[in-house]
N, C-alpha and C positions, 0 to 999 in steps of 0.2 A: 504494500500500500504506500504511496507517496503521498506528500502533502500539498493541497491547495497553497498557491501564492499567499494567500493571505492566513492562513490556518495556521497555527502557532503549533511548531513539533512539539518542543518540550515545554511544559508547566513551569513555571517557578515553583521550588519547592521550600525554599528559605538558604539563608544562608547558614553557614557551618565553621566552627574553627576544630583547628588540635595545634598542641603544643608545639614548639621548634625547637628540640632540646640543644641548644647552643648556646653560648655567652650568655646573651642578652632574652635568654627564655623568651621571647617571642611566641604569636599565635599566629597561624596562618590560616586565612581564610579561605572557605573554598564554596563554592556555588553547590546545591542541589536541586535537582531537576524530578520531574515524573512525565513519564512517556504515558499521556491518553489514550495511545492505541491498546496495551500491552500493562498497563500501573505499574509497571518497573519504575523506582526510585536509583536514580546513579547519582554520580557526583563528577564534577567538572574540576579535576584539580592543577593547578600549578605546576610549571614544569619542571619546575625544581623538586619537586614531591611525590616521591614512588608511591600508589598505593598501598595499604595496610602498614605505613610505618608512621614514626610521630618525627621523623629528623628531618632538618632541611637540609639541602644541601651544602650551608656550609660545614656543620655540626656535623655529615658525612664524611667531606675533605676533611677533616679536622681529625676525626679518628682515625683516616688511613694514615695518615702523616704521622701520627703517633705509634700506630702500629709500627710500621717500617723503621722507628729509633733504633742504631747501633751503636752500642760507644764501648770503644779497646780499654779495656781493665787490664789485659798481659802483653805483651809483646807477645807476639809469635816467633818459637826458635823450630831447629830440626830437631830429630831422635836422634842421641849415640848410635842408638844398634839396636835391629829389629830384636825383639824376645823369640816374637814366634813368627809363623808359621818354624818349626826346622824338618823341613821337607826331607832332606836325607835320611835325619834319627828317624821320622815315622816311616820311612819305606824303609828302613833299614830293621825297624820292629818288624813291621808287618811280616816281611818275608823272614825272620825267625822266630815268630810263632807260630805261622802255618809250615818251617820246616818242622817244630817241635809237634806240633798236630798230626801233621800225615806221618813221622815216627811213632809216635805213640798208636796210629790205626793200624801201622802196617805191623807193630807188635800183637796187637792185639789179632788181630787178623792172624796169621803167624801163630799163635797160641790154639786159636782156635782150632787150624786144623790140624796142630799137632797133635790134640785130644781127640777130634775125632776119627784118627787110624787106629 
């Protein structure tokens, strides 16, 4: 459905504020409407102002700005010497305690069929 030249879309529905949580706690105001066709009530807000939040945009810059603070408490040096990984010692475990492993099966193994002759 379109509207007549002269036919008014939307209603006035009053106006509206919410807070600006920022410095100067501010209110910002915003238009409500009612669509005739439909009674849907919407809101006409500012463009500085996301729906469902209470901040405006500066009080937004404001928080990212503060978020991204860095400030050097140490100086940055290198490490002496890694600790770990030590690559060698664990390959060099691993492969003897699967030689101590496969000894100990092939005894047993070994035992077994000597008991059963």
């Amino acid at each position: 459905m379109s509207a007549r030249p002269n036919e008014q879309v939307a209603a006035g529905h009053g106006w509206r504020r919410k807070q600006a949580h920022d410095e100067s706690h501010d209110w910002i105001r915003y238009r409500r409407g009612l669509c005739p066709l439909c009674g849907v009530i919407f809101s006409f807000l500012p463009a500085f102002s996301a729906p469902y939040t209470q901040y405006s945009l500066v009080a937004r810059s404001e928080a990212l700005r503060q978020q991204m603070y860095l400030e050097r408490l140490v100086q940055p040096n290198l490490p002496d010497k890694a600790m770990e990984p030590r690559r060698i010692r664990a390959v060099f475990t691993v492969f003897l305690v699967g030689l101590i492993a496969w000894g100990v099966v092939s005894l047993l193994v070994a035992a077994i069929r000597e008991h059963s002759d």
